[in-house]
SEVO-806416 format. One record per residue: residue in three letters; z, y, x of N, C-alpha, C in turn. Coordinates in steps of 0.001 Angstrom, whole numbers, plus 524288, in hexadecimal, padded with zeros to 5 digits. Layout:
SEVO-806416
> Ala,Z,Y,X,Z,Y,X,Z,Y,X;
...
***
This chain:
SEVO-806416
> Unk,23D2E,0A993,21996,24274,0A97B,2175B,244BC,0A3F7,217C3;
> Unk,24AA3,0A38C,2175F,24CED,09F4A,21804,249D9,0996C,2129E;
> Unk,24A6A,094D0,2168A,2481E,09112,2119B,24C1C,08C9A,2103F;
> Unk,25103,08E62,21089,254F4,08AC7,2115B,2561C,087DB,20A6F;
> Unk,256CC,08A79,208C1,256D0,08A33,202A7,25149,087A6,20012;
> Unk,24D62,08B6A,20156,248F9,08A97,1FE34,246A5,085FC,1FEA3;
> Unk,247AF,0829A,1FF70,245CC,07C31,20036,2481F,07A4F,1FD20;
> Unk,24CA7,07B16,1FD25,25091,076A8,1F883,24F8C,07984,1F415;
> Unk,24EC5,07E22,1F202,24C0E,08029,1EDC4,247FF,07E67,1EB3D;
> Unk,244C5,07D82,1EE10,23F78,07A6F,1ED57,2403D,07492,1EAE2;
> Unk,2435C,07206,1EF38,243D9,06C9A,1EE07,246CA,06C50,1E86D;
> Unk,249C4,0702D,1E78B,24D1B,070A7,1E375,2489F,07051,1DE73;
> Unk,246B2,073F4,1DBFF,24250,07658,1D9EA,23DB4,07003,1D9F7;
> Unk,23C79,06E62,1DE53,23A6E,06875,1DE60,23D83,063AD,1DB27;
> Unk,2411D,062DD,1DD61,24686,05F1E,1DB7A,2456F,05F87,1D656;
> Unk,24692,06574,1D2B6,247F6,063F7,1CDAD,24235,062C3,1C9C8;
> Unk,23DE7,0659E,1CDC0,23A85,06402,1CBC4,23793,05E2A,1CB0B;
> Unk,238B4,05BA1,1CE10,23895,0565E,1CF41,23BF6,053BD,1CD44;
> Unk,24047,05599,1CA76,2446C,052C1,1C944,243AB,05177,1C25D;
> Unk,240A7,057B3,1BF74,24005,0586B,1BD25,23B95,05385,1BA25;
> Unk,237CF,05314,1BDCB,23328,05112,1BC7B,233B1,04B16,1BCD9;
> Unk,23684,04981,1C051,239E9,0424D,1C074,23CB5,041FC,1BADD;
> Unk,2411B,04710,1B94C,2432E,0461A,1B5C6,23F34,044AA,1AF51;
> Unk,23CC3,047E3,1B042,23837,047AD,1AB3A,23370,040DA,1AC47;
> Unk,233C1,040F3,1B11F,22FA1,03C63,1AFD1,23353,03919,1AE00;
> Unk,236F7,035FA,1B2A6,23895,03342,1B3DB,23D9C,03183,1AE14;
> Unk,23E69,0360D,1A9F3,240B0,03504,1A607,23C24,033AD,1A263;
> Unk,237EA,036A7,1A160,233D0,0335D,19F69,234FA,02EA1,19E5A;
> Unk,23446,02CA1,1A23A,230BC,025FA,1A43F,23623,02301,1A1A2;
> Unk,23B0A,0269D,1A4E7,2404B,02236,1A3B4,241BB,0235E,19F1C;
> Unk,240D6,02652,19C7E,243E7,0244B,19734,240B1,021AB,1935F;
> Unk,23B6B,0208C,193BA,23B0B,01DC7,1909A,23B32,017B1,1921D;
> Unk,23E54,0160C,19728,23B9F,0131B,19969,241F7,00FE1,19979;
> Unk,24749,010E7,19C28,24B05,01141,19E22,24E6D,01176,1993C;
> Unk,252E0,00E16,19B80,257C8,00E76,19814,25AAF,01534,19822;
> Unk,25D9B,016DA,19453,26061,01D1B,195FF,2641E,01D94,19A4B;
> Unk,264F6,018C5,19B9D,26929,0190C,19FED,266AF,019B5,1A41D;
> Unk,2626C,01717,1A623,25E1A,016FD,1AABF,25BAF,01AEE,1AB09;
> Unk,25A41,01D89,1A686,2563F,0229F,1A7BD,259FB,0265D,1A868;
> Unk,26067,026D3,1A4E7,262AA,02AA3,1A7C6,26552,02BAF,1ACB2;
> Unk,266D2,0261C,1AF52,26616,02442,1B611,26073,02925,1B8D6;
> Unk,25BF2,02600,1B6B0,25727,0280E,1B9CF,258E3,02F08,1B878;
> Unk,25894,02E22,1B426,258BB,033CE,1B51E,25C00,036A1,1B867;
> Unk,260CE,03773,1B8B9,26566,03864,1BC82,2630E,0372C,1C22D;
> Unk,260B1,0353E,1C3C8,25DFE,032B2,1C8CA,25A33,035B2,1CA3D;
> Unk,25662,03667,1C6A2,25302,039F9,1C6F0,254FA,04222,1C747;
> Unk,257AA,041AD,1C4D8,25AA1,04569,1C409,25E4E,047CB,1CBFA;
> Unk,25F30,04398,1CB7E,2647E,04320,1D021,2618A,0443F,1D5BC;
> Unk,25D44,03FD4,1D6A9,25C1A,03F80,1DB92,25796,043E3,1DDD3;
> Unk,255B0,04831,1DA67,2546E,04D84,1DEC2,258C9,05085,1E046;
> Unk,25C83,05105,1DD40,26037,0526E,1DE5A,262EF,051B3,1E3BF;
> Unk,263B3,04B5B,1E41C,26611,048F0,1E9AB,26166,049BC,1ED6E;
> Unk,25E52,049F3,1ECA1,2598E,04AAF,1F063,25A4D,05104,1F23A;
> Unk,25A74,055A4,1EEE7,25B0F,0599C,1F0F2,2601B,05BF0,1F2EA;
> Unk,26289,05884,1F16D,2687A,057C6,1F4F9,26908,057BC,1F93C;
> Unk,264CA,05381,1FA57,265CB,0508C,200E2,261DC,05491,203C0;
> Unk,25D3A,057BB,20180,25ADB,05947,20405,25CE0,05FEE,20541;
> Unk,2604B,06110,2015A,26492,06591,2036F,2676F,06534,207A6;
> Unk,2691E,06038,20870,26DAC,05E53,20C53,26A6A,05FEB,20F94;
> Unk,26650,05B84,2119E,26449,05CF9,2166C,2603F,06194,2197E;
> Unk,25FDB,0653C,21409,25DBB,0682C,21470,262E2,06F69,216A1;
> Unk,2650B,06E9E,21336,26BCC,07070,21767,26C26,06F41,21DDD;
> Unk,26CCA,06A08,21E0A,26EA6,06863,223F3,26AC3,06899,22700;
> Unk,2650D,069FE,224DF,26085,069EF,2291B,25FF7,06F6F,22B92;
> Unk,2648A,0732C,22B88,26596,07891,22D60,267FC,07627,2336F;
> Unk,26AF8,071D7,233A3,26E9F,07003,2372D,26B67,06D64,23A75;
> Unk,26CFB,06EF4,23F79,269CF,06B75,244F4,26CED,066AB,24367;
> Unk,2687E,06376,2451E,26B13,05D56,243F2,2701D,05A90,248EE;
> Unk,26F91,05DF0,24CD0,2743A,05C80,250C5,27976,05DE9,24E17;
> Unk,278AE,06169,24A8C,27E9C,06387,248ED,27FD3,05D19,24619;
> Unk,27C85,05AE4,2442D,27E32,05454,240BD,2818F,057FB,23BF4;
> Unk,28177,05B30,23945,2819F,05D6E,23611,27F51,059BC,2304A;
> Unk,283BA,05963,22E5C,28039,053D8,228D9,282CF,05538,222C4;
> Unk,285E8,05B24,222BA,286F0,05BFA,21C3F,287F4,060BC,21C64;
> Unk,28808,0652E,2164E,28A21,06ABF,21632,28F49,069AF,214D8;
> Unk,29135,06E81,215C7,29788,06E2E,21391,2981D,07245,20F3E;
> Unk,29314,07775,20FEF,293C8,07B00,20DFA,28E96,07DC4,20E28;
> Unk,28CEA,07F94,208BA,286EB,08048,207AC,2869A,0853E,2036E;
> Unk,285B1,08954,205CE,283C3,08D4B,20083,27FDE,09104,203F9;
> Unk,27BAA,08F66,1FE48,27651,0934F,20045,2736E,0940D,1FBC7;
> Unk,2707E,09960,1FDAA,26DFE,09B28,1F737,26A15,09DFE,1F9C8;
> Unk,26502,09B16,1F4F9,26090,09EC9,1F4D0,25E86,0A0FC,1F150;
> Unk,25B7B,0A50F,1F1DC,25A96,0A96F,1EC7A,253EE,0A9B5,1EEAF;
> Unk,2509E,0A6F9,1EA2D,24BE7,0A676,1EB86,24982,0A2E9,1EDD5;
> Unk,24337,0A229,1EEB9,240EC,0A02B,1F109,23C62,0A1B2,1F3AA;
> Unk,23BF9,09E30,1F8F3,236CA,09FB0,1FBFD,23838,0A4D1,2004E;
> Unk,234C9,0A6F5,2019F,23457,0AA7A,205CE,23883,0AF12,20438;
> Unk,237CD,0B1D8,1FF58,23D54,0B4E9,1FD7C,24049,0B4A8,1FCD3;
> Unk,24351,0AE84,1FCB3,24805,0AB13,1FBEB,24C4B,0AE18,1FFBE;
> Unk,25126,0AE16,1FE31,25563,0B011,20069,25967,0A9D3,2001F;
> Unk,25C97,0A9A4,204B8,2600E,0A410,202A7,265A3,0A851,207E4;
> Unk,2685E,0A300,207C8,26DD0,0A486,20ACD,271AE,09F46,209F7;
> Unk,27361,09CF9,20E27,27680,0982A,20DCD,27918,09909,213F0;
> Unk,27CFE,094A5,210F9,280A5,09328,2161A,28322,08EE9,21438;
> Unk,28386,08A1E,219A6,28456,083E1,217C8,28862,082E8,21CD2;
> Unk,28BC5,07F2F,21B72,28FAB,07E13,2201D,28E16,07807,22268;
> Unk,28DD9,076AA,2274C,28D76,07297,225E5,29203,06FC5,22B41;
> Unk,29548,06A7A,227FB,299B0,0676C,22B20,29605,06613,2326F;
> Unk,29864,0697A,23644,29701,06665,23B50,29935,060EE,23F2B;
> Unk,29763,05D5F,23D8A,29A20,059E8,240AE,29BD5,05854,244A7;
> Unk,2A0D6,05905,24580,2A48A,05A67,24789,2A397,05709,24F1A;
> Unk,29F83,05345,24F63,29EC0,0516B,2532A,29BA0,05630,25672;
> Unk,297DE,058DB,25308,29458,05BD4,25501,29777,0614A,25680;
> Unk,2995A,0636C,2514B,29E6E,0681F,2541E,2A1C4,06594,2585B;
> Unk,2A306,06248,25AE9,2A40D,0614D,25FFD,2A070,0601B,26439;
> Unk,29BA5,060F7,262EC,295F7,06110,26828,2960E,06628,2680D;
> Unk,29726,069A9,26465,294AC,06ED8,262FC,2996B,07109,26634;
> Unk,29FCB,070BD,2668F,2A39F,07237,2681F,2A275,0721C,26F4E;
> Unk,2A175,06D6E,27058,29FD5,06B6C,27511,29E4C,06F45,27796;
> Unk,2977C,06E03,27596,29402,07065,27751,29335,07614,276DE;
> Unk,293C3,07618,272D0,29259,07DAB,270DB,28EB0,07EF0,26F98;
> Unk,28BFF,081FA,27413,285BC,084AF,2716D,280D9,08020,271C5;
> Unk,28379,07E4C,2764A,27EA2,079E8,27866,27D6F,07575,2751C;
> Unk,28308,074C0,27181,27F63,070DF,26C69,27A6C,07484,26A3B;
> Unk,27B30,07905,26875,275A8,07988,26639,271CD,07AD3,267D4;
> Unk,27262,07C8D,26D0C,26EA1,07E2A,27085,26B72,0780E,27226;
> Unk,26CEB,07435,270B2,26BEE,06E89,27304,26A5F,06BC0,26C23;
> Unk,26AF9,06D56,26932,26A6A,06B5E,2648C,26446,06885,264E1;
> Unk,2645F,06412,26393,25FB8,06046,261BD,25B18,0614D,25CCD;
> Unk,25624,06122,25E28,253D9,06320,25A18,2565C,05E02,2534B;
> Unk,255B9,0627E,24FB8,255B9,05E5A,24ACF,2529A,05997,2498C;
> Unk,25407,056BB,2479F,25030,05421,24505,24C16,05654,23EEE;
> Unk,247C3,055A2,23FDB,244E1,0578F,23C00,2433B,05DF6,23BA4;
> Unk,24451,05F0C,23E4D,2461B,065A8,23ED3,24039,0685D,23CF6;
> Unk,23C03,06593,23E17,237D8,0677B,23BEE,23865,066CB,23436;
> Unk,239CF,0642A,2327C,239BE,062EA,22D11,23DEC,06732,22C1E;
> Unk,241B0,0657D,22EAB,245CF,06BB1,22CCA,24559,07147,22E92;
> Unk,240D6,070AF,231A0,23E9B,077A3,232BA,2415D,079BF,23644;
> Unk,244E2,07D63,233F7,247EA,0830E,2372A,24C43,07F84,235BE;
> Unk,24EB9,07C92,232C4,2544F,07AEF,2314B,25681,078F8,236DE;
> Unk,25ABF,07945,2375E,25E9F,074BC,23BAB,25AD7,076F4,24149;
> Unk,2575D,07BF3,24323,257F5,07DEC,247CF,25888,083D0,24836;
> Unk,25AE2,082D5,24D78,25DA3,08795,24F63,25F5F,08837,255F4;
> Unk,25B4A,08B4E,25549,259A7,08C5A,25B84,25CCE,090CD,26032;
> Unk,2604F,092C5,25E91,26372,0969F,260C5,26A34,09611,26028;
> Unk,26CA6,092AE,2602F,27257,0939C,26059,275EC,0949D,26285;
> Unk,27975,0994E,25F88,27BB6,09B9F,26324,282AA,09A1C,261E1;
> Unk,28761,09BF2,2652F,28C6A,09CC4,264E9,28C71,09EC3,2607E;
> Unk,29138,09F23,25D1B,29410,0A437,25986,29677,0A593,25C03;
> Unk,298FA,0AA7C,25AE1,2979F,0AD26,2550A,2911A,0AFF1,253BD;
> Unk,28FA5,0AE79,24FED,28AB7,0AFE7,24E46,288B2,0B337,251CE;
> Unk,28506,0B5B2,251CF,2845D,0BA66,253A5,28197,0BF53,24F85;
> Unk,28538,0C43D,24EF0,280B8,0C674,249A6,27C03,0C825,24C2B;
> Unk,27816,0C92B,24750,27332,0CB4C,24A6E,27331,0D164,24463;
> Unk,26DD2,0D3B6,245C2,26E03,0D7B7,2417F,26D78,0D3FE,23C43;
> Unk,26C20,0CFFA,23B56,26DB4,0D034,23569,2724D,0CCAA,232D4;
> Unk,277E4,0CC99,237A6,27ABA,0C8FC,2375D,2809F,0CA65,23A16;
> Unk,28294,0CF11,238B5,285F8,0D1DE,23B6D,28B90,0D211,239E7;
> Unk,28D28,0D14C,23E41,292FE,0D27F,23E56,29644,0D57B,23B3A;
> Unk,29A76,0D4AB,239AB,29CA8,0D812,234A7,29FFD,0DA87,23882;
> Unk,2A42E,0DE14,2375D,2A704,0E265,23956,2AC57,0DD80,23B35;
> Unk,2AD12,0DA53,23B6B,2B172,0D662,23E31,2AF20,0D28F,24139;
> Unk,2A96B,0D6B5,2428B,2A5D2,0D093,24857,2A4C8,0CD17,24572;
> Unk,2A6FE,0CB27,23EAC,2A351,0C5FB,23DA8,29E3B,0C57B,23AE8;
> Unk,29A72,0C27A,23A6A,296B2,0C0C1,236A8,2982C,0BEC6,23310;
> Unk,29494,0C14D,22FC2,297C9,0BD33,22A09,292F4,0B963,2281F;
> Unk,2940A,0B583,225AB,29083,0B1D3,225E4,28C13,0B2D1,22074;
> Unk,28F62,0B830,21BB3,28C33,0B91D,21732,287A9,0BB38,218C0;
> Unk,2897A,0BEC7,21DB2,285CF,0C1E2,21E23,27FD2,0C0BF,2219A;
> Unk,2811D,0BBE9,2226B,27C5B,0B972,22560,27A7B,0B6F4,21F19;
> Unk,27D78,0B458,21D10,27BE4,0AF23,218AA,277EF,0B2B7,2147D;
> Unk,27A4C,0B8AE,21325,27928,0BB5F,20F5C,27673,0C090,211FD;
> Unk,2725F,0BF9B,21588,26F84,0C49B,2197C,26C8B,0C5C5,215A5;
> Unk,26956,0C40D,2120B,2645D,0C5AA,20FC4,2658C,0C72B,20A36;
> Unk,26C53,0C796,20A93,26E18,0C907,204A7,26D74,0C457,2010E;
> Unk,26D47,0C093,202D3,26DDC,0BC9B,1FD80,27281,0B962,2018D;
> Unk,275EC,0B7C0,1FC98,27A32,0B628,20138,27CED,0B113,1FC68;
> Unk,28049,0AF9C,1FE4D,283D6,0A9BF,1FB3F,28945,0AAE7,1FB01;
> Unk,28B9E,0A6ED,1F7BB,29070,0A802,1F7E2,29271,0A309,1FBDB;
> Unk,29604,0A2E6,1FF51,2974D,09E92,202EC,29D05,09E60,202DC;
> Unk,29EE8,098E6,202C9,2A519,0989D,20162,2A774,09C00,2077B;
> Unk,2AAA4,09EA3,20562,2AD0F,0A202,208BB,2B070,09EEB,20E40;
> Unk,2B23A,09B5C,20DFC,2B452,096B1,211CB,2AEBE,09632,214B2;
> Unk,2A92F,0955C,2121A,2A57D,094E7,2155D,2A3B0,09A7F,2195A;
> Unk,2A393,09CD7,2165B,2A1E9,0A3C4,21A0B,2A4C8,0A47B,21D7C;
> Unk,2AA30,0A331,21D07,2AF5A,0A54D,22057,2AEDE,0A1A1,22523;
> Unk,2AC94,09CD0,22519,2ACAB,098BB,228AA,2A779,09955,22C31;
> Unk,2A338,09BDF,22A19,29F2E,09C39,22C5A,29F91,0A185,22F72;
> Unk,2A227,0A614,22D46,2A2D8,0AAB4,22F6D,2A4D4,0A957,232C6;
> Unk,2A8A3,0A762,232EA,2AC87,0A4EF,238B7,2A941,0A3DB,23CC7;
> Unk,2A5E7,09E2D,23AE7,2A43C,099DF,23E6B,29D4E,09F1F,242B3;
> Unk,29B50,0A1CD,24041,29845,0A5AD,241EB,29B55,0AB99,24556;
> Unk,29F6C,0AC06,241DD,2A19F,0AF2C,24874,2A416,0ACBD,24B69;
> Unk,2A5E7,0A77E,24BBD,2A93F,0A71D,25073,2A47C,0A387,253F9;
> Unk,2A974,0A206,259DD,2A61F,0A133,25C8D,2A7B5,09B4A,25C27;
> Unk,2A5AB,09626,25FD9,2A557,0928D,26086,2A2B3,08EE9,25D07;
> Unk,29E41,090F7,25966,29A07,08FEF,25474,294E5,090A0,25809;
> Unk,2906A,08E90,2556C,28AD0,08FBC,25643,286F6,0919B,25146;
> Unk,28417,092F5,25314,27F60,09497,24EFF,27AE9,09575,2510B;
> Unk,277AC,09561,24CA8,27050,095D5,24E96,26F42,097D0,248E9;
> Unk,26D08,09B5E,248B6,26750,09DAD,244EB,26200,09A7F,24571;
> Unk,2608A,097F5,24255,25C01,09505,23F7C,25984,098AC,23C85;
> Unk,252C3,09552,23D03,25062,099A9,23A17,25339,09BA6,23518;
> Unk,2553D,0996F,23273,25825,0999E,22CDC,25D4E,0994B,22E94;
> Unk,2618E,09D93,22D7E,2673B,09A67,22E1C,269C2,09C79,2346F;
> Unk,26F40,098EB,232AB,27270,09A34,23644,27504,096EF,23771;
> Unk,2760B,09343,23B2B,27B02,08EBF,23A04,27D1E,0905D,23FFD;
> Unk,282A7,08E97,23D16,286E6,08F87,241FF,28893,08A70,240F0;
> Unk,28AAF,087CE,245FD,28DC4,082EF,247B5,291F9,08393,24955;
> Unk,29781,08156,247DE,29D8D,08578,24755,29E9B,07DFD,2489C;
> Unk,29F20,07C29,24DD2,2A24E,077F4,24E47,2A7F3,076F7,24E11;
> Unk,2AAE1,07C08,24E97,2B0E5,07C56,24EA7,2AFE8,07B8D,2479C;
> Unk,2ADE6,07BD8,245D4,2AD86,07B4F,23F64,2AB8A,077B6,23DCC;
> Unk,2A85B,074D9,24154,2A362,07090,23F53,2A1FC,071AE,23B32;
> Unk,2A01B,0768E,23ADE,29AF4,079AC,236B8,2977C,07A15,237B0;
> Unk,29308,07A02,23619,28DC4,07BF0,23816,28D7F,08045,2322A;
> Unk,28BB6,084C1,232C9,28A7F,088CC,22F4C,28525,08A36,22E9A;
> Unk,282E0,08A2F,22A1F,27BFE,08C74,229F0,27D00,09098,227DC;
> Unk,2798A,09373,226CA,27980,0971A,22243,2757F,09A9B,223D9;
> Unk,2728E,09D51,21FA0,26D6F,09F24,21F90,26AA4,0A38D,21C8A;
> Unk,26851,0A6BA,21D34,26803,0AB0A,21937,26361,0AC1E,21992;
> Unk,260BF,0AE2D,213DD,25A9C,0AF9B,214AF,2579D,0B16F,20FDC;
***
């Protein structure tokens, strides 16, 4: 089953536990030790920095879906949900992310042959299955049996996001833009073990999204 979620769960579940146990020593020691102004500094500090730590490791744990040629470096737009954990875990997301606008003009250029030519990642063993993708093709999508066309020729993007019946709510400006960017043509995409991302350079979007 998908493990996209279940890592930052973990770390989550770690974080507060660790956060918990700094807070208890580390007030110990300082209050009997420290002025109230200093220990309530430390504390706030102590308090603050798993926090920024599991921040940064969300960030890059998001953008490590993205081949590193795209130079892809922030989200614009992020909703995903999981129900459970481990092997029975169900999740479902979809993230936008800004394409820079130098690269949607290699991608315009070139076309298919940017990704057919794409450079391995860096680190790609530490990030596993994330950021490769070995088959890319033109849009419009193509349906297969568990990904079909509605009665006006289009795909809709719920019905991939929400296949296994657990599904999200996604700002409607986002669905309407992704439905677009997957039927028309002059976009790319590849299926990863996990996921789906399409590359929409007339948009400088890159689109993920994932169900499981």
């Amino acid at each position: 089953m998908p493990d996209v979620r279940h890592q930052m769960m973990y770390i989550i579940l770690i974080t507060i536990l660790l956060t918990l146990i700094a807070i208890i020593a580390g007030g110990i020691i300082a209050f009997k030790k420290l002025p109230r102004v200093y220990f309530f500094l430390m504390l706030s500090i102590l308090i603050a920095s798993p926090i920024v730590v599991f921040k940064i490791y969300e960030r890059g744990f998001k953008l490590s879906v993205i081949p590193d040629a795209l130079q892809v470096s922030s989200i614009s737009y992020s909703e995903e949900e999981s129900w459970g954990f481990g092997p029975g875990g169900n999740e479902a997301g979809i993230r936008v992310y800004p394409l820079p606008e130098r690269i949607a003009n290699q991608i315009t250029k070139r076309g298919i042959e940017f990704f057919n030519n794409l450079p391995p990642n860096k680190n790609q063993k530490k990030r596993r299955w994330r950021g490769r993708y070995e088959s890319w093709n033109e849009t419009p999508v193509k349906e297969d049996r568990y990904w079909k066309q509605k009665k006006e020729g289009r795909l809709e993007v719920y019905d991939y996001i929400c296949r296994y019946g657990f599904c999200i709510n996604i700002d409607e400006k986002v669905v309407g833009q992704a439905t677009d960017i997957v039927n028309s043509e002059g976009n790319y995409y590849a299926y990863g073990r996990i996921g789906l991302i399409v590359v929409s350079p007339s948009n400088k979007l890159v689109i993920y999204m994932y169900n499981g």
